[in-house]
C-alpha positions as a Markdown table, in Angstrom:
| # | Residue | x | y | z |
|---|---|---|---|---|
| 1 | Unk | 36.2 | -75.3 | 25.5 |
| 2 | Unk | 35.3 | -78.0 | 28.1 |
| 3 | Unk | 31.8 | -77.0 | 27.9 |
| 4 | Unk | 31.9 | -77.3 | 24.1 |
| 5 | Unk | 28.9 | -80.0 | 23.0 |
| 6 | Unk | 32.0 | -81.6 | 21.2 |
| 7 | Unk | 34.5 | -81.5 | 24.3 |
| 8 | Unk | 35.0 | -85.3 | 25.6 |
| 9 | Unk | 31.7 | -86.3 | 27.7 |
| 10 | Unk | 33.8 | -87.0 | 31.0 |
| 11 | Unk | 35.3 | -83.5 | 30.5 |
| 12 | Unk | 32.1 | -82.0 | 29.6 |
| 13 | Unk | 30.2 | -83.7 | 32.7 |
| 14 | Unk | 32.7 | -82.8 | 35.1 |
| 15 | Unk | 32.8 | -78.9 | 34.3 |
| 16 | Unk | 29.4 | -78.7 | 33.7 |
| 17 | Unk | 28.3 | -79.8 | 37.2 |
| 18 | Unk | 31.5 | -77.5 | 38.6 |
| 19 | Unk | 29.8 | -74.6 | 37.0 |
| 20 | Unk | 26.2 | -75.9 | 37.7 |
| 21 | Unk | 27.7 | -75.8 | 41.7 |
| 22 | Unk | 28.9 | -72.3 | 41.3 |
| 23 | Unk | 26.1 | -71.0 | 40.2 |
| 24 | Unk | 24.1 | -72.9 | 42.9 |
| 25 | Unk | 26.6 | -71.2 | 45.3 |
| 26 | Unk | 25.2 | -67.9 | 44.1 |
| 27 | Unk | 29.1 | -66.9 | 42.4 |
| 28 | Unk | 27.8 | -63.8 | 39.8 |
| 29 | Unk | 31.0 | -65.0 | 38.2 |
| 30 | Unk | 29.9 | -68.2 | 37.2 |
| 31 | Unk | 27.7 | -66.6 | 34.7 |
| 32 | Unk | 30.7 | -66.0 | 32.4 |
| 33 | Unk | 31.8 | -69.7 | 32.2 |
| 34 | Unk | 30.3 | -70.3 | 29.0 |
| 35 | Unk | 31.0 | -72.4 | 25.7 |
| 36 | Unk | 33.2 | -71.2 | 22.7 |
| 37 | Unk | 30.3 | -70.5 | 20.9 |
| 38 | Unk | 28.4 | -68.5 | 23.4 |
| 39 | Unk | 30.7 | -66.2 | 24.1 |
| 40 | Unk | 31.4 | -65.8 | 20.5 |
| 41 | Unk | 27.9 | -64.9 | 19.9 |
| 42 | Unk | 27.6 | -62.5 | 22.6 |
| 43 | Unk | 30.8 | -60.6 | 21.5 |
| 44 | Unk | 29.1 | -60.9 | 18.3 |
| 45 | Unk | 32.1 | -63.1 | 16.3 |
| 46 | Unk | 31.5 | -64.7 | 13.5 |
| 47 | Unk | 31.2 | -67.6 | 12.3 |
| 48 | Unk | 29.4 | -68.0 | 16.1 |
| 49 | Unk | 30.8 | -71.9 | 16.6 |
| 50 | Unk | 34.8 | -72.0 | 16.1 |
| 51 | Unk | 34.3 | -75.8 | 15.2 |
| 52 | Unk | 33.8 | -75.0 | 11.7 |
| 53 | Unk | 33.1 | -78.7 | 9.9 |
| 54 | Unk | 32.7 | -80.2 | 13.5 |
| 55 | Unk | 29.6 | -78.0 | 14.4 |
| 56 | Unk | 27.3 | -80.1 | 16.9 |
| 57 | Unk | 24.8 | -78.9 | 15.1 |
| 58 | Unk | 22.8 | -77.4 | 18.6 |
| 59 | Unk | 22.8 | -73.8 | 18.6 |
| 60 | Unk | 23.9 | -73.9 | 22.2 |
| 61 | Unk | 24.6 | -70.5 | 22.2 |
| 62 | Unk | 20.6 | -70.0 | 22.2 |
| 63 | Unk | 20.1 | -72.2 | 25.2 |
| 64 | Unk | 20.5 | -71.2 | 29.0 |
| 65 | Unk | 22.8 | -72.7 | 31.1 |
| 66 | Unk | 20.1 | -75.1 | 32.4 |
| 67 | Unk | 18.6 | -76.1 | 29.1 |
| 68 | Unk | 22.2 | -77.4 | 27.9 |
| 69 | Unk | 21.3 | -81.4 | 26.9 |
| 70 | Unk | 24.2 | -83.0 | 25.5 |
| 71 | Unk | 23.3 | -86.1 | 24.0 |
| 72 | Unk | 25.8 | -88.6 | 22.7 |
């Protein structure tokens, strides 16, 4: 959820440069710390964003890790 385009922005900052670091580090793991709606769509839930009304309206889902752009 932290990496949700809708999580808090300090929240959002924080665990996406913790993830950006373990990725850096070369952790294969890190490749699973995803948001909500990316794992839903690779598990292939529906509706994909579990925001419902509160959709970000960013299919983040279709963006790599590095292309994630959260603008507030």
């Amino acid at each position: 959820m932290r990496l949700c385009y809708n999580a808090q922005e300090e929240i959002f900052d924080t665990v996406y440069n913790q993830v950006k670091q373990l990725k850096d580090a070369g952790l294969n793991a890190a490749k699973n710390f995803l948001p909500p709606c990316a794992i839903r769509y690779k598990e292939g839930l529906r509706p994909v964003c579990p925001e419902g009304e509160r959709f970000c309206g960013v299919k983040v889902w279709k963006l790599d890790f590095e292309d994630y752009n959260r603008i507030i």
